[in-house]
N, C-alpha and C positions, 0 to 999 in steps of 0.2 A: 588420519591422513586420507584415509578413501572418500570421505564424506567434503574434505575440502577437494579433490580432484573433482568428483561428482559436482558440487557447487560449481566451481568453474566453468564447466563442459556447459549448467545450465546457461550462464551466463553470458556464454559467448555462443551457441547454438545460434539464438535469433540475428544476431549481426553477422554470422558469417552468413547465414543464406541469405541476406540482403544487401549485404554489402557493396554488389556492385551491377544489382538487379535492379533496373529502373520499372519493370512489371510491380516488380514488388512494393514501390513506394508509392504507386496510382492503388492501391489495397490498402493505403494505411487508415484508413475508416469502418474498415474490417475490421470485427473481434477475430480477434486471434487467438483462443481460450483451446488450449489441445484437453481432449476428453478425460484424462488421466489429470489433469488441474481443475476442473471443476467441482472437486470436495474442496479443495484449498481457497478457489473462489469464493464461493459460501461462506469459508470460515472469515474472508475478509470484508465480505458486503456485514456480516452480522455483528464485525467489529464496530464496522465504520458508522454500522444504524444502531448500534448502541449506545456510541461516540457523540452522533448526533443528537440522540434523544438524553443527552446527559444523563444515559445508564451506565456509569463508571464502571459501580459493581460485574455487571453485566460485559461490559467491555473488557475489563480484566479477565474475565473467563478465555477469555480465546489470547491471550498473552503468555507466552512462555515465562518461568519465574524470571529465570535470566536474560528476558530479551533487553535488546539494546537498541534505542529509536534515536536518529540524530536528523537533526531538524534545524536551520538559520544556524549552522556553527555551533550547537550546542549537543549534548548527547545526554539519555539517561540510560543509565544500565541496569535497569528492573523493573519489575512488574511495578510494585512499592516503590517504586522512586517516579517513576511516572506516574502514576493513581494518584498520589500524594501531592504532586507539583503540576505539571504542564498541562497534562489530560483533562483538569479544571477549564483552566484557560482555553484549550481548544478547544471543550466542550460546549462553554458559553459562545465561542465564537460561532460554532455550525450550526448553534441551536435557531440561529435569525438567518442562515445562510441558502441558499438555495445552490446544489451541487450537480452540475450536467456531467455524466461522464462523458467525456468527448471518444476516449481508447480504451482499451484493455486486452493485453498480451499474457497472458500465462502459460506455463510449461513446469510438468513436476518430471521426478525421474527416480526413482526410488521414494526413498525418507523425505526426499527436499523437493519443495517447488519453489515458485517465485510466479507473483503477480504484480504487472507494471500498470497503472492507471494515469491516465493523464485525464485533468478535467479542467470546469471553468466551473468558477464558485461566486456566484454575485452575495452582496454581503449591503452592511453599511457600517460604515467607521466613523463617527465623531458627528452622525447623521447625515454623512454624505454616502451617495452609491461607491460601491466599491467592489471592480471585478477583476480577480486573479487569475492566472493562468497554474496550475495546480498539479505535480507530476508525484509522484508516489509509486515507489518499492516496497514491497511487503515479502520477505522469502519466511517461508513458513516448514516447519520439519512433523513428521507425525509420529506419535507416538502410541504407547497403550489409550492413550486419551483421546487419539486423533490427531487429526492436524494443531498445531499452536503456531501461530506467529511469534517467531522467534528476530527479527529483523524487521524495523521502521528503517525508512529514508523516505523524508517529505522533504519538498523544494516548492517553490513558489513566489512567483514573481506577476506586479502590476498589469493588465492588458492594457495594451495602449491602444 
């Protein structure tokens, strides 16, 4: 129970003190990386470059067994269920992709943080250019191991 209050409290930290601070949204090209989330940082850039370089194996290290990644309506709810299925597919996707981070906000607090990224990801699909607009949640818990990414949420939509 204290671990989901503490989650919460992360989650709505950043929106209440912006909320109705118009300072605040002339900064949003600011990193926003509080000092106490920059290990959990690390644990997600060395996801995501593992991700890319179609190091699965490698990528699964920083995966919690149970983590749960939901993505275009769909969800997997494991290490193994992802490795085995999607994480292909996206793998081949980033591998021809060039990924600008545009944001990133993180904040831990205890056991739990959370890292938000927003990017633009130029690509090509069917040998046409192809550039998305790319927002990503990773909340990650640490343990005897360290930090693990225990929660994906990827979104992504066309730029127009």
């Amino acid at each position: 129970m204290i671990h989901r209050i503490v989650f919460l409290t992360l989650l709505a930290l950043p929106f209440a003190a912006q909320a109705h601070d118009p300072a605040q949204h002339a900064k949003a090209s600011e990193p926003a990386i509080a000092a106490e989330a920059k290990p959990a940082v690390a644990v997600v850039e060395a996801f995501s470059s593992a991700l890319q370089a179609g190091d699965l194996k490698r990528a699964g290290n920083w995966l919690a067994d149970d983590v749960l990644i939901l993505e275009s309506g769909g969800a997997e709810r494991s290490r193994t269920e992802y490795l085995d299925g999607h994480a292909k597919h996206d793998a081949e996707f980033l591998k021809g992709a060039h990924v600008q981070l545009k944001q990133r906000t993180a904040k831990a607090v205890g056991e739990l943080a959370w890292v938000g990224s927003e990017s633009e990801l130029h690509a090509s699909k069917d040998g046409k250019p192809l550039t998305l607009l790319s927002t990503e949640t990773m909340v990650l818990k640490r343990g005897t191991q360290g930090w693990r990414i225990v929660h994906i949420h990827w979104s992504s939509r066309p730029k127009r």
